[in-house]
C-alpha positions as CSV (number, residue, x, y, z in Angstrom):
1,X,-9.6,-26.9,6.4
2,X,-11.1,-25.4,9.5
3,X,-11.0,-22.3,11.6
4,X,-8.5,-19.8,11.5
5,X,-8.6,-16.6,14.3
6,X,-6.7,-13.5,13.2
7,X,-5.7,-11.0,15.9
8,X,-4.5,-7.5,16.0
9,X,-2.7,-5.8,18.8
10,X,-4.7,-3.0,21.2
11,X,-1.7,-1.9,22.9
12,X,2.0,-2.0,22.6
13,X,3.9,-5.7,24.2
14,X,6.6,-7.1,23.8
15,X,7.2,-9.9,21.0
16,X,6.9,-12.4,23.8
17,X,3.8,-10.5,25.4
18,X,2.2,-10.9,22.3
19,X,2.9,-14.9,21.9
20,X,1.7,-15.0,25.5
21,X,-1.7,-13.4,24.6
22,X,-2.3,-15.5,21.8
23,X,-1.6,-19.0,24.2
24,X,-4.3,-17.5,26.1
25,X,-6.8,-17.2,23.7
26,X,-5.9,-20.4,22.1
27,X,-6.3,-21.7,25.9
28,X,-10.3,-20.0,25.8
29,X,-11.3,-21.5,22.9
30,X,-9.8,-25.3,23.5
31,X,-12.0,-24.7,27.3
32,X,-14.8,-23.7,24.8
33,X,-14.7,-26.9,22.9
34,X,-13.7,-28.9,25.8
35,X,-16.9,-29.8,27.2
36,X,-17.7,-32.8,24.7
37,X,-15.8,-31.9,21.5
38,X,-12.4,-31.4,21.9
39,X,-9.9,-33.5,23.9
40,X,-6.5,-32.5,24.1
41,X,-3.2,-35.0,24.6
42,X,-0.2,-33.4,24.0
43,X,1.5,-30.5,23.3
44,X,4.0,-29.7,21.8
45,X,6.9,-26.8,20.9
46,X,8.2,-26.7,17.3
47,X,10.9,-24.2,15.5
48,X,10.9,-22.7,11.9
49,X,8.1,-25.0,10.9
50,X,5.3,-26.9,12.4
51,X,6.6,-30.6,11.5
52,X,9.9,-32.3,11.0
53,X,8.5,-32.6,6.7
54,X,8.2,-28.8,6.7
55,X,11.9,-28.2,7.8
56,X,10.8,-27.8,11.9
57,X,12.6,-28.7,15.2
58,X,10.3,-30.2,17.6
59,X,11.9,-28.7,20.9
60,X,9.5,-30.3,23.7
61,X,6.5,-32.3,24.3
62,X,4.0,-31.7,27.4
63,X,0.8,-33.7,28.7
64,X,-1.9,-31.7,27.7
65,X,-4.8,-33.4,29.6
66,X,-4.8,-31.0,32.0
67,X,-5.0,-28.0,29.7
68,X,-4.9,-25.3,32.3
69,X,-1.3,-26.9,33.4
70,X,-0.3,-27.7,29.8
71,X,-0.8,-24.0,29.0
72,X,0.7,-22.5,32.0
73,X,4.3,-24.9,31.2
74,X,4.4,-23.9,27.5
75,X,4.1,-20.2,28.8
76,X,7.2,-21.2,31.5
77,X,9.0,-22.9,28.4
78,X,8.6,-20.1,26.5
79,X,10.3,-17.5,28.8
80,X,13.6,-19.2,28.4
81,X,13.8,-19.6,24.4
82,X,16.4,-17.1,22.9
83,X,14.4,-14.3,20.8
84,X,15.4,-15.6,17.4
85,X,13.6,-19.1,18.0
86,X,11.1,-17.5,20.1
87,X,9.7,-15.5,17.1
88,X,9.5,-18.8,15.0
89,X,7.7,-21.0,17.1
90,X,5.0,-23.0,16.3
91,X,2.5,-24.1,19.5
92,X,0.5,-27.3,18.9
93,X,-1.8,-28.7,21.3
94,X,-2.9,-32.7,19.2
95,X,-6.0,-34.3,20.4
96,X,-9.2,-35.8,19.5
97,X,-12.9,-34.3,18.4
98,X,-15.4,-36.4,19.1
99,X,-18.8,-35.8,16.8
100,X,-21.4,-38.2,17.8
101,X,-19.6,-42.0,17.1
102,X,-16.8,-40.2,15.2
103,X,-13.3,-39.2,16.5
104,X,-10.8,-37.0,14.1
105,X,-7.5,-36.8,15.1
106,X,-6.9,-32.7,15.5
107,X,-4.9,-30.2,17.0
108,X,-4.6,-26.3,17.8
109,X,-2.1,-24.5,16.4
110,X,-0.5,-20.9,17.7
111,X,1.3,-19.7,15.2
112,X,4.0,-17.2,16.3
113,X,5.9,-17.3,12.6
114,X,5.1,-14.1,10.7
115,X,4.8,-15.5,7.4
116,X,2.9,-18.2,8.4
117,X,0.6,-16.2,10.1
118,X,0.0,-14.2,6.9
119,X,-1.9,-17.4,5.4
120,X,-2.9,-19.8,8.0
121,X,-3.8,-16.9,10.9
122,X,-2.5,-16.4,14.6
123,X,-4.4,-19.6,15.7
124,X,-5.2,-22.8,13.5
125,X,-7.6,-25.3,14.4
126,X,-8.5,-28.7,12.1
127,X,-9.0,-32.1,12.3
128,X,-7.7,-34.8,9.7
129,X,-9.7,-36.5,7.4
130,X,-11.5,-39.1,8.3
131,X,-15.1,-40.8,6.1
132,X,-17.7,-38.6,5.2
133,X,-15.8,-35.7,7.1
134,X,-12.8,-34.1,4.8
135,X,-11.7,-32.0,8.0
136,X,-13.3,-30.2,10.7
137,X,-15.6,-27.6,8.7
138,X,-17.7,-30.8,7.3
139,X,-17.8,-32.4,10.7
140,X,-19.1,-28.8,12.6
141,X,-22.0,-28.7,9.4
142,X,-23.2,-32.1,9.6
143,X,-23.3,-32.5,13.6
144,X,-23.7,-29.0,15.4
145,X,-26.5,-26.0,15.1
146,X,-23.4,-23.4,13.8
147,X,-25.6,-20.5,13.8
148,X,-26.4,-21.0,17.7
149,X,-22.8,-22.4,18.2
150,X,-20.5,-20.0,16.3
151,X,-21.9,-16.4,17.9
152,X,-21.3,-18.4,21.4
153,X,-17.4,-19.1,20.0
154,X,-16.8,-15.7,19.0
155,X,-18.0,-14.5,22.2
156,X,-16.1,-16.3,24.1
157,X,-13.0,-15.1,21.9
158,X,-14.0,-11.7,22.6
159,X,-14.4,-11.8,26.7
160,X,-11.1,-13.8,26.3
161,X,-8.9,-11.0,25.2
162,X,-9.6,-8.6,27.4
163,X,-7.0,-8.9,29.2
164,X,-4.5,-9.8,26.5
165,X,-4.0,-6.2,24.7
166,X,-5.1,-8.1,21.6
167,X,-8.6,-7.8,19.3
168,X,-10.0,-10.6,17.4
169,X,-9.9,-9.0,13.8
170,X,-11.4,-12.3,12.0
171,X,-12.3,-15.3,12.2
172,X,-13.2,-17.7,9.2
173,X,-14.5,-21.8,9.0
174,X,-13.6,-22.7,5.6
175,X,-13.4,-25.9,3.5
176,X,-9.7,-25.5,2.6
177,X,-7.2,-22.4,2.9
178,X,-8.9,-19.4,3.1
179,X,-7.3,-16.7,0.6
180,X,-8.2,-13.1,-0.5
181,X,-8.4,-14.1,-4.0
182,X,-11.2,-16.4,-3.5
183,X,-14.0,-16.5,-0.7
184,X,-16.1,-19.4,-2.4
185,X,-14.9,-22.0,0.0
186,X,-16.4,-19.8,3.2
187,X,-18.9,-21.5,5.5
188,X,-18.4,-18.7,7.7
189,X,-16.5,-15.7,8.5
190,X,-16.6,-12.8,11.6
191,X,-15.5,-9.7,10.6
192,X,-15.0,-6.5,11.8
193,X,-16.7,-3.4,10.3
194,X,-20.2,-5.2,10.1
195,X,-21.1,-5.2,6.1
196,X,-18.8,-2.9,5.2
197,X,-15.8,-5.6,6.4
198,X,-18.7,-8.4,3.6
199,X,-18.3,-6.2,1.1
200,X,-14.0,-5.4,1.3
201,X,-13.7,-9.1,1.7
202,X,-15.7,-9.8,-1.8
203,X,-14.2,-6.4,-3.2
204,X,-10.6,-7.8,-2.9
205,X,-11.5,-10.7,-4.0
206,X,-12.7,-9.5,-7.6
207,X,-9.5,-7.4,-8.0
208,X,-7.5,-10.0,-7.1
209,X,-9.1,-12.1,-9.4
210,X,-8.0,-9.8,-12.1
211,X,-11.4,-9.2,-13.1
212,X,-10.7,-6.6,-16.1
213,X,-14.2,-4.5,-15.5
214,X,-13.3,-4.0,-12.0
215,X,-9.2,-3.8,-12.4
216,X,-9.2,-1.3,-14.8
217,X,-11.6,0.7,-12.9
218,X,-10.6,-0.1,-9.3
219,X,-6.5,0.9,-9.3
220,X,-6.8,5.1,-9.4
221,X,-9.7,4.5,-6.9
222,X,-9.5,4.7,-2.9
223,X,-10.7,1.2,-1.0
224,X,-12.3,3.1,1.9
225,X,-14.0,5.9,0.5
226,X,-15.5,3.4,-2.1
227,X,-16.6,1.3,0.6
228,X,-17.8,3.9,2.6
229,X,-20.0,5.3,-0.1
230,X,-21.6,2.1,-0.7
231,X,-22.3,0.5,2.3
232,X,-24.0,4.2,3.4
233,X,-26.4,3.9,0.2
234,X,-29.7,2.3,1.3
235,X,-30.3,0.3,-1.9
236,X,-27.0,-1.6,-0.8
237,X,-28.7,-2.3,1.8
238,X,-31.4,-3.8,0.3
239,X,-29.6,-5.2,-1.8
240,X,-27.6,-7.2,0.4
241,X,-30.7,-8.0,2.5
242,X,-31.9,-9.7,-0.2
243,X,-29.1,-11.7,-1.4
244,X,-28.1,-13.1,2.1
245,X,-31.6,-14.7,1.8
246,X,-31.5,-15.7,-1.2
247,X,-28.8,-17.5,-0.6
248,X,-28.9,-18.6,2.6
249,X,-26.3,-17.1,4.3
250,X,-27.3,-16.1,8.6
251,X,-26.2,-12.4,9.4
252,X,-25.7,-12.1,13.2
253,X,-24.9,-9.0,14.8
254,X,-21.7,-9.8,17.4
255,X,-20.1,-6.4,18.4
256,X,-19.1,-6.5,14.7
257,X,-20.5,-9.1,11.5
258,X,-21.0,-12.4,11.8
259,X,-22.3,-14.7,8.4
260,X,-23.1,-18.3,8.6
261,X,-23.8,-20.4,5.6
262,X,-26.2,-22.8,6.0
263,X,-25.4,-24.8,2.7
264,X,-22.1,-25.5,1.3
265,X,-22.3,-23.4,-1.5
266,X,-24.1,-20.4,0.1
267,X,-20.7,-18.2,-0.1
268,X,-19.6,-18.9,-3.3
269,X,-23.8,-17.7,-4.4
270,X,-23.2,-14.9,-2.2
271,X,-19.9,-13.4,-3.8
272,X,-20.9,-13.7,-7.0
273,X,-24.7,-12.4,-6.0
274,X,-23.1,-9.2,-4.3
275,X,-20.2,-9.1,-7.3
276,X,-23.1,-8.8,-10.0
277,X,-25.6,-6.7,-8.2
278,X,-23.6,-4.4,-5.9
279,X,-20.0,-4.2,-6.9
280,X,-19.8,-4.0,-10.7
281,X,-22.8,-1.6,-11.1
282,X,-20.9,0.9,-8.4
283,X,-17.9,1.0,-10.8
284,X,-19.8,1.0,-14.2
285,X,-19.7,5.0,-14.5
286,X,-15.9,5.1,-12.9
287,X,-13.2,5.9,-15.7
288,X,-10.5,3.1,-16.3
289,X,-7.3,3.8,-14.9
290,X,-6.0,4.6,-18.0
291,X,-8.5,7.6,-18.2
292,X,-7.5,8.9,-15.2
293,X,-3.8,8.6,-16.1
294,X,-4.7,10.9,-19.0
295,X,-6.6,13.2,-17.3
296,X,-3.6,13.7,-14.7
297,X,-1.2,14.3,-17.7
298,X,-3.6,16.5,-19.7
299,X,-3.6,19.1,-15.9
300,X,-0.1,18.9,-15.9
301,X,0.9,19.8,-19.6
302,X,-2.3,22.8,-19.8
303,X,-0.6,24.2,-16.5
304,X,1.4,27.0,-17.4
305,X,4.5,28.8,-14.9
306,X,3.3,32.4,-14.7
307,X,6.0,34.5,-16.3
């Protein structure tokens, strides 16, 4: 599908401060892939939905050539929308990426929609399918060096939002829609909360998955200390070490986590690698839910008022 950048908000703002702030960093990373990827065309201002097939309003179109101009009239255009479109817009700047002979159709996408946000992230970027490439993911893989390329990107995210009262909480490339119930289709994900953010990514996964060894045993049990406990054990560690080599996956330390695959499949090896060795073990002893249920009951019905 391609790369999805999730924020989080530093400081208090307004509903239109925070739209503002994510035009911004939208604007850094289209100047990051400006120079001899990415060039944009048009953009343009949608409502409720991000095309007309969707159930959107397109409510203007810009030039977008000129992206520092484009950027600075979307953010005029958006200081006169009434609040209750304002809050469902959808910001699209459409252009082309240009990987060695082949150009993709692509675009940018802010988007400001809550819901929407919850799956495809604050900013959207992809490309259409076009040949050998399915979308954007399989054009970065087969043209760039991501592992010297991505660290740059995310950089450049961070030193962007300084000034925006917004953190970059993740940012994923993945081959389709990335969702907490299945990580497989990762090629690469930054995260904050170095490994301990790896291993609650994987960890949600498996529950959501409604993998009964880890259900059962996962429901009475509290996320962060569990996490906590583990990633604190050195032969997690180890573990880990070993199984991001195994299966080729590039850990590179950016203020927080950053894993690249380096094959297609690397992710999907590496959840199930970290689900067999790591995750299930640490919950083998742990009673089932059920268990603790009883235990809870069993307190409550030996407790005794004093007379």
């Amino acid at each position: 599908m391609g790369i999805h950048i999730t924020l989080f908000p530093i400081e208090r703002a307004t509903i239109l401060d925070a739209i503002l702030g994510r035009l911004q960093v939208c604007y850094e990373a289209m100047k990051f892939f400006k120079e001899g990827l990415f060039f944009a065309q048009d953009a343009e201002i949608w409502v409720h939905a991000p095309s007309e097939s969707l159930g959107g309003s397109l409510k203007k179109t810009f030039p977008a050539k000129n992206l520092y101009e484009a950027t600075e009239t979307v953010n005029g255009y958006l200081n006169t929308l009434p609040f209750d479109q304002l809050i469902e817009t959808f910001i699209i700047f459409k252009g082309n990426w240009e990987f060695n002979d082949v150009a993709l159709s692509g675009y940018f996408s802010i988007n400001n929609d809550t819901e929407w946000r919850k799956v495809y992230g604050d900013i959207e970027v992809s490309a259409y399918a076009k040949g050998d490439f399915e979308d954007i993911v399989d054009a970065f893989w087969a043209t760039q060096n991501m592992v010297a390329l991505i660290p740059r990107f995310v950089q450049t995210l961070q030193k962007a939002i300084e000034k925006t009262g917004l953190g970059v909480s993740q940012v994923t490339f993945s081959r389709g829609i990335p969702t907490e119930e299945d990580p497989s289709n990762l090629m690469a994900v930054y995260l904050v909360g170095e490994r301990r953010g790896l291993l609650s990514v994987f960890y949600k996964a498996r529950r959501k998955s409604m993998d009964p060894d880890i259900v059962a045993k996962a429901e009475p049990l509290n996320t962060y200390f569990f996490l906590k406990t583990l990633i604190s054990q050195g032969v997690v560690m180890e573990r880990i070490n070993k199984k991001l080599n195994q299966t080729m996956v590039a850990e590179v330390q950016s203020k927080s986590a950053l894993y690249i695959a380096k094959e297609r499949t690397s992710f999907e090896k590496l959840y199930n690698e970290i689900s067999k060795t790591i995750l299930k073990p640490a919950l083998e002893k742990l009673p089932k839910e059920e268990v603790v249920k009883n235990a809870i009951l069993e307190g409550l019905e030996e407790y005794r008022e004093p007379e």
